[in-house]
C-alpha positions in Angstrom: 0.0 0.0 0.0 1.4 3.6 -0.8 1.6 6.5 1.2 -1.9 7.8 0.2 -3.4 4.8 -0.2 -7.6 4.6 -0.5 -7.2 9.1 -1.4 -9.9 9.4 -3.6 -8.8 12.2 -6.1 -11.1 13.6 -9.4 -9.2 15.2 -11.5 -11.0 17.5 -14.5 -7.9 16.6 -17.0 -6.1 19.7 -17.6 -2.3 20.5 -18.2 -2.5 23.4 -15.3 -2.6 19.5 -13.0 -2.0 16.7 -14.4 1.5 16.6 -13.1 -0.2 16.9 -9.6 -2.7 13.6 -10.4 0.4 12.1 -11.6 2.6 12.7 -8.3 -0.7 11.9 -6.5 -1.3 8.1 -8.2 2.5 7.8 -7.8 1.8 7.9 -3.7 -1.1 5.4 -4.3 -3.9 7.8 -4.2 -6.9 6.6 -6.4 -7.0 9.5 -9.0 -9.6 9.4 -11.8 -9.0 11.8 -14.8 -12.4 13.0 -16.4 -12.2 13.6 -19.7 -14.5 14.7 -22.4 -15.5 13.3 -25.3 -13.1 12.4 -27.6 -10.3 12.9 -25.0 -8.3 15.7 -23.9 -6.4 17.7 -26.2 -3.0 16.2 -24.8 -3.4 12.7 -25.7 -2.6 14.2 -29.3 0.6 15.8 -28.1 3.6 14.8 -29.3 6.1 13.0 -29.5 4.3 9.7 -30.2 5.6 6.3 -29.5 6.7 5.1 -32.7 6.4 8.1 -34.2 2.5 7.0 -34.8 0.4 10.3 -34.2 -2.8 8.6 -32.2 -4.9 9.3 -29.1 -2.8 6.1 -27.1 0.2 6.9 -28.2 1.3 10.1 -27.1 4.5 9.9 -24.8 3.1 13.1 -23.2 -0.3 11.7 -22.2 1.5 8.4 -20.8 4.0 10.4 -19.0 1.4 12.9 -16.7 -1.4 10.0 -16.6 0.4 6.8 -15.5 -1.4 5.0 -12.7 -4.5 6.7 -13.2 -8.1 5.4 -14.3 -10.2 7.4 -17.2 -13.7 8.3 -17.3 -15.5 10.2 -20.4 -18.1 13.3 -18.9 -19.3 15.7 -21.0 -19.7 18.9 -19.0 -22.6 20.2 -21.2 -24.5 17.4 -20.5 -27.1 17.9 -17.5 -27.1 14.4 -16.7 -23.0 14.3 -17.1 -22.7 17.0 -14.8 -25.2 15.3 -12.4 -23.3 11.8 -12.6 -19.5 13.8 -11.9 -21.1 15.6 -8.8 -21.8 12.2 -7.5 -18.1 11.3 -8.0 -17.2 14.6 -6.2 -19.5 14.1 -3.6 -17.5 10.8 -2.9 -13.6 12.5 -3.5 -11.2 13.5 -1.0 -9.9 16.0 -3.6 -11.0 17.3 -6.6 -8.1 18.6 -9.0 -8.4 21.3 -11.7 -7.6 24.3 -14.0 -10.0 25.6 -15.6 -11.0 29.2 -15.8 -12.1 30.9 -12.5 -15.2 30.4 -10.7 -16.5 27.6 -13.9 -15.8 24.7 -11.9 -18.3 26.0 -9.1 -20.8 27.5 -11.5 -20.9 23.7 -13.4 -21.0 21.5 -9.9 -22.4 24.5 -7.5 -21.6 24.1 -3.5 -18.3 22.0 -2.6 -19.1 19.2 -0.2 -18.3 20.1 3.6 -14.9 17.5 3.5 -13.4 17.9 0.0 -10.5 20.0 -0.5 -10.9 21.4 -3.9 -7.6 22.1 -5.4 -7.7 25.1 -8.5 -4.3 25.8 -10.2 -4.5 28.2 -13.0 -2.6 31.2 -14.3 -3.2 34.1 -11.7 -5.8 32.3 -9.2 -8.9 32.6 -8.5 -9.4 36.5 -8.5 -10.6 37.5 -11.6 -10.1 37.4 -15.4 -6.5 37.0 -17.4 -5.0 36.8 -20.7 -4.7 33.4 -22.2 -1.5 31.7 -21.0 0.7 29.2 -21.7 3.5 27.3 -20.1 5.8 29.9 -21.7 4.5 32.5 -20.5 3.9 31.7 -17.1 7.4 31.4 -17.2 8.2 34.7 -18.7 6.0 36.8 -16.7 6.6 34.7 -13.7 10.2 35.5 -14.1 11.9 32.2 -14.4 12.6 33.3 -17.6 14.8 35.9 -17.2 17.4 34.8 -14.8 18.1 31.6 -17.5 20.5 32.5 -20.6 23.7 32.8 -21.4 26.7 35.2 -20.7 26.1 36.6 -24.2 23.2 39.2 -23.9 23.0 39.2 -27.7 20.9 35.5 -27.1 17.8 35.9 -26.1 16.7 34.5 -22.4 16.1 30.8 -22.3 13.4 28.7 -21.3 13.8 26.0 -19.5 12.5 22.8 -20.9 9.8 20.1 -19.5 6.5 22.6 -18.7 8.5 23.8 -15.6 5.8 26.4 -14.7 2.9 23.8 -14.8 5.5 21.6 -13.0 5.8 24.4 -10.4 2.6 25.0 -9.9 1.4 21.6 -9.5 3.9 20.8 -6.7 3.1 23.7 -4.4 -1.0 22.4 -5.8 0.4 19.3 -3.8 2.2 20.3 -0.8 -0.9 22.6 -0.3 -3.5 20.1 -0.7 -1.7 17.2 1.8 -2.0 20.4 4.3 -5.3 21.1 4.0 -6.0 17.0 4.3 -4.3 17.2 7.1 -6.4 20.4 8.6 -9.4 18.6 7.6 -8.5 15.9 10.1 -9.0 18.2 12.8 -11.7 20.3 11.6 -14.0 17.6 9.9 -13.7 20.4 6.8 -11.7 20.9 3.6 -11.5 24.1 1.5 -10.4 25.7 -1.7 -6.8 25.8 -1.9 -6.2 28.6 -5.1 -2.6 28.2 -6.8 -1.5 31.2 -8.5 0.6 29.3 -11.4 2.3 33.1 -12.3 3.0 33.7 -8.4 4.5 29.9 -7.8 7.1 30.8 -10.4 8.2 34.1 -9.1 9.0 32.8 -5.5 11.4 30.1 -7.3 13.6 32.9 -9.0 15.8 32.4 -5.5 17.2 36.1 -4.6 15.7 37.8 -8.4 12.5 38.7 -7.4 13.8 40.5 -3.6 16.9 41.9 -5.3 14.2 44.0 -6.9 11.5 44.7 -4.8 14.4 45.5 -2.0 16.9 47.2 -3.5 15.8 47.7 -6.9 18.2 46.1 -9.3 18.2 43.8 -12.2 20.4 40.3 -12.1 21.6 39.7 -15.0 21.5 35.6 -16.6 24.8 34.0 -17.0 25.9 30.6 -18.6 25.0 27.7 -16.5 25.6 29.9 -13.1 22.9 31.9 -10.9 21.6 35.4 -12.0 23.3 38.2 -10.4 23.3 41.9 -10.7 27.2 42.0 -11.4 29.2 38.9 -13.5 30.3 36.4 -11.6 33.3 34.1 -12.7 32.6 31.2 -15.0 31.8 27.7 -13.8 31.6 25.6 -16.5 35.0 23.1 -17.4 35.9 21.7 -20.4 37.2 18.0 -19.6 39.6 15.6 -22.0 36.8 14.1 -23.8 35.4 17.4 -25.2 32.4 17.4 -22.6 31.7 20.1 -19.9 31.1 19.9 -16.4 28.9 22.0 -14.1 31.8 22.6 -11.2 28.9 24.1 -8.7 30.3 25.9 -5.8 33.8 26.2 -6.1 35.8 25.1 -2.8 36.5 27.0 0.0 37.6 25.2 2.8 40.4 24.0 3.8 40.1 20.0 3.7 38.4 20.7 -0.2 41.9 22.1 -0.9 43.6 19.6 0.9 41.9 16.9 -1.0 42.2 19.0 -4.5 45.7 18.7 -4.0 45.9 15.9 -2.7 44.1 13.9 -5.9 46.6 15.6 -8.4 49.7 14.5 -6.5 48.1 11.2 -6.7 47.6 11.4 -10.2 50.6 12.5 -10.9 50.2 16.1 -11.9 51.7 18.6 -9.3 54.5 19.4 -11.5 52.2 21.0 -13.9 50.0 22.6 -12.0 51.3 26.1 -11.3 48.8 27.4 -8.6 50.0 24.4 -6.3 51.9 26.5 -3.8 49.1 29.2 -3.4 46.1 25.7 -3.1 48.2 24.4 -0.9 48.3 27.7 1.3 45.1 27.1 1.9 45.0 24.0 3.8 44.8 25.6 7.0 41.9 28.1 6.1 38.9 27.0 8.3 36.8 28.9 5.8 36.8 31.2 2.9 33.9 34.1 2.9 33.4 35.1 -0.7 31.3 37.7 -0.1 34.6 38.9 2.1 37.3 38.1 -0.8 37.7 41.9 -1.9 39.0 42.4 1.7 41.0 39.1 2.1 43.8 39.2 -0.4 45.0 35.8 0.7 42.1 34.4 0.6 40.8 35.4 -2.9 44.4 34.0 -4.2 43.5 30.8 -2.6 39.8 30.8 -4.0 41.0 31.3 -7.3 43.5 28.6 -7.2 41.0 26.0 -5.8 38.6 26.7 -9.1 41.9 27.1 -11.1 42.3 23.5 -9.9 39.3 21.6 -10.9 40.0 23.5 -14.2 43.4 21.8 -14.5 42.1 18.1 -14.0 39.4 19.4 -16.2 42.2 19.4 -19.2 43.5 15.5 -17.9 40.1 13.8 -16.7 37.0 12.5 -18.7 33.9 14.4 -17.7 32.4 11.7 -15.4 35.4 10.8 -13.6 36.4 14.5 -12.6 32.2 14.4 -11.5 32.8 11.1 -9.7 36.1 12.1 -7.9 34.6 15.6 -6.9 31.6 14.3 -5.6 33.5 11.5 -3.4 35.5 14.7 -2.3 32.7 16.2 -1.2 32.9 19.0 -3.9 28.8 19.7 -5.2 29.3 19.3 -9.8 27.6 17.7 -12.1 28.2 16.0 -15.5 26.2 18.1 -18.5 24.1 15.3 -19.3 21.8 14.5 -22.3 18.2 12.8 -21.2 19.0 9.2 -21.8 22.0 9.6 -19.7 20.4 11.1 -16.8 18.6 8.3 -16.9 21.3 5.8 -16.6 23.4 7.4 -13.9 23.7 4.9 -11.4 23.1 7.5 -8.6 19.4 7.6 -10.3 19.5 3.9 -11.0 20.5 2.9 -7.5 17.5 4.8 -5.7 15.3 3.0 -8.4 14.1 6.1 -10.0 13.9 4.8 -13.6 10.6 2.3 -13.5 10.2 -0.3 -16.3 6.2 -0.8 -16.8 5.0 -3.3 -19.2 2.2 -2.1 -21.5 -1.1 -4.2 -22.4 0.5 -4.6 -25.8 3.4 -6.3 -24.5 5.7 -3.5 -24.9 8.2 -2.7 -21.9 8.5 1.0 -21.2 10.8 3.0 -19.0 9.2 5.9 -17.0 10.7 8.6 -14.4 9.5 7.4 -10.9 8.9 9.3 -8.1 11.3 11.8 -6.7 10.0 10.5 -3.6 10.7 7.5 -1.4 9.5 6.3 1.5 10.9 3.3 3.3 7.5 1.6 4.6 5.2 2.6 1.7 6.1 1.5 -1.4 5.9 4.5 -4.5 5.9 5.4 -8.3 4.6 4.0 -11.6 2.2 1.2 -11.3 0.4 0.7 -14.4 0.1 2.5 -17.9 -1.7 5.4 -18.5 -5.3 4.3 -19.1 -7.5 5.1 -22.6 -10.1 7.2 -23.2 -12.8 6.0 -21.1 -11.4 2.8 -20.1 -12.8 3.0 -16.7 -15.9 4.0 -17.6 -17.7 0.8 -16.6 -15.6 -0.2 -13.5 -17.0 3.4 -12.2 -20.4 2.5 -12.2 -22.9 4.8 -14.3 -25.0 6.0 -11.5 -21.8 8.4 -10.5 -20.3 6.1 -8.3 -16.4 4.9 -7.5 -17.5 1.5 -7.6 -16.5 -1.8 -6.7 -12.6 -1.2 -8.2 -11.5 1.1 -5.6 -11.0 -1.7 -2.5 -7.6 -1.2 -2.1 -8.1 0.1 1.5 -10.9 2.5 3.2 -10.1 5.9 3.0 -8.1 7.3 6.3 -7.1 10.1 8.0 -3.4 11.8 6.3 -2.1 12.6 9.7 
């Protein structure tokens, strides 16, 4: 049994949350997308399996819907809408996106113990422009703090529907809090995510270095925004491929063990900063927001990135990423998808999750970025077809007999 085992969750399928259903079913919750007719418009998104455009075969629609069960409702339908407030009525939660104040106009009062979870663009509040992920991203801010050094580029954005991603995982810490309330209250309650307003408190220190001292960062290659350039931190390694060196060392057992490793390898008589690394094996601690006022220090910061540079020229990418990390230096490989995958930190905690399809096919899907050691968690069975639960949910609006896998209990 998962974590959120015998949850009953309804969600109206929607991109604003279906990555919330999806982290949901991946805790065991029982989530039940409602589509309409002819299915939602992202089971025709691409890329297809196969490269065969069709309503079961879009990566995107398996990705977000895994473990979950389908049902077909048309929302203009009187009797529809009669039939899905049953299924409400019977919900824990009830997940969706659509424009403000619809949701409640279409079902009319929310039953005393559901949590009703709405994430779209600027909450609940009022009328908006039509948005996309982009540009919940761009107005959000997000957008603006990723680039490259070169100003003449355009910002970047990043990749995998990050601000529907964002705002479904504050939709889900939100909504465990209010199940949790509810267990002391006997209520739920509307829980309104502001998609635009989740984005802009993940810009870390962009957002305040405006509103309190009104300045700009500026985006920099593969490094955090700031309002003046900092130093680069990407290496080039033997093989031709970069690594992300993350926060360069500044203590004195990192340079210790910097040095340490090129000795060992061989190296020291070709590394020139050696005598100014090694002055820093007795430095408890280097300040760099203190460097302009520690001479010594900043000579020794610079030779400790100047370092990881210079087995950057004489390592592969992964082994300078595997000897840095087992230093306890923070880097990381610049990886393509299918070799994320295949990392054997990502491996060992079981985070990619072979599923076999009714077809026969095996498919590999991301698990759960959570893991719990008593309740089991992630992918348990492909993402359903259009309607393919519509008789195990039984036509009079109940959950039906298919839902037994435990009572529904308190969170807390």
């Amino acid at each position: 049994m998962g974590p959120l085992e015998g949850l009953r969750v309804v969600e109206l399928a929607h991109c604003h949350v279906q990555y919330a259903g999806r982290l949901l079913a991946d805790l065991g919750a029982d989530v039940l997308v409602v589509e309409p007719p002819g299915g939602h418009e992202s089971r025709r998104y691409e890329p297809f399996a196969d490269d065969r455009p069709g309503d079961e075969t879009s990566l995107w629609w398996w990705h977000h819907n895994v473990s979950k069960r389908s049902v077909v409702v048309d929302l203009d339908d009187p009797a529809d809408r009669t039939r899905l407030a049953a299924l409400v009525a019977e919900a824990d939660v009830l997940l969706e996106g659509e424009a403000p104040g619809r949701v409640a106009a279409l079902l009319g009062d929310r039953p005393e113990r559901l949590v009703h979870v709405a994430v779209t663009p600027f909450g609940q509040d009022g009328d908006y422009p039509a948005t996309i992920d982009l540009t919940v991203l761009a107005a959000g801010g997000p957008v603006w703090s990723c680039g490259y050094d070169d100003h003449e580029l355009p910002p970047v954005r990043g990749g995998g529907n990050q601000g529907y991603q964002t705002g479904c995982h504050y939709a889900v810490m939100a909504l465990l809090t209010a199940l949790l309330a509810r267990d002391v209250t006997g209520r739920g309650q509307l829980v309104d995510v502001n998609m635009h307003a989740a984005a802009n408190v993940t810009t870390e220190f962009a957002s305040y270095t405006w509103l309190a001292a009104r300045q700009t960062v500026q985006r920099q290659t593969g490094r955090h925004a700031t309002v003046h350039p900092s130093e680069p931190t990407q290496a080039l390694c033997a093989d031709g491929r970069w690594l992300n060196t993350g926060v360069p060392p500044r203590t004195g057992r990192e340079f210790v063990a910097l040095g340490t490793w090129i000795d060992e390898l061989g190296l020291a008589d070709g590394f020139e900063e050696l005598g100014v690394l090694q002055l820093g094996y007795d430095i408890e601690y280097i300040a760099v927001l203190n460097l302009a006022d520690n001479p010594l220090h900043a000579e020794v910061f610079g030779a400790g990135r100047a370092a990881i540079e210079y087995l950057a020229r004489s390592l592969p990418a992964h082994e300078l990423f595997s000897g840095l990390q087992q230093r306890g230096m923070a880097c990381g490989v610049v990886y393509s998808p299918e070799e994320v995958l295949a990392d054997e930190h990502f491996v060992a905690r079981g985070f990619p999750t072979t599923l076999r399809h009714d077809d026969g096919r095996e498919v590999t899907y991301t698990g759960s970025p959570l893991r719990f050691v008593g309740t089991p968690c992630g992918p348990r069975r492909q993402a359903p077809g259009l309607g393919e639960h519509d008789d195990e949910v039984r036509r009079d609006g109940t959950w039906g007999a298919a839902v037994g896998r435990g009572a529904r209990r308190p969170i807390g």
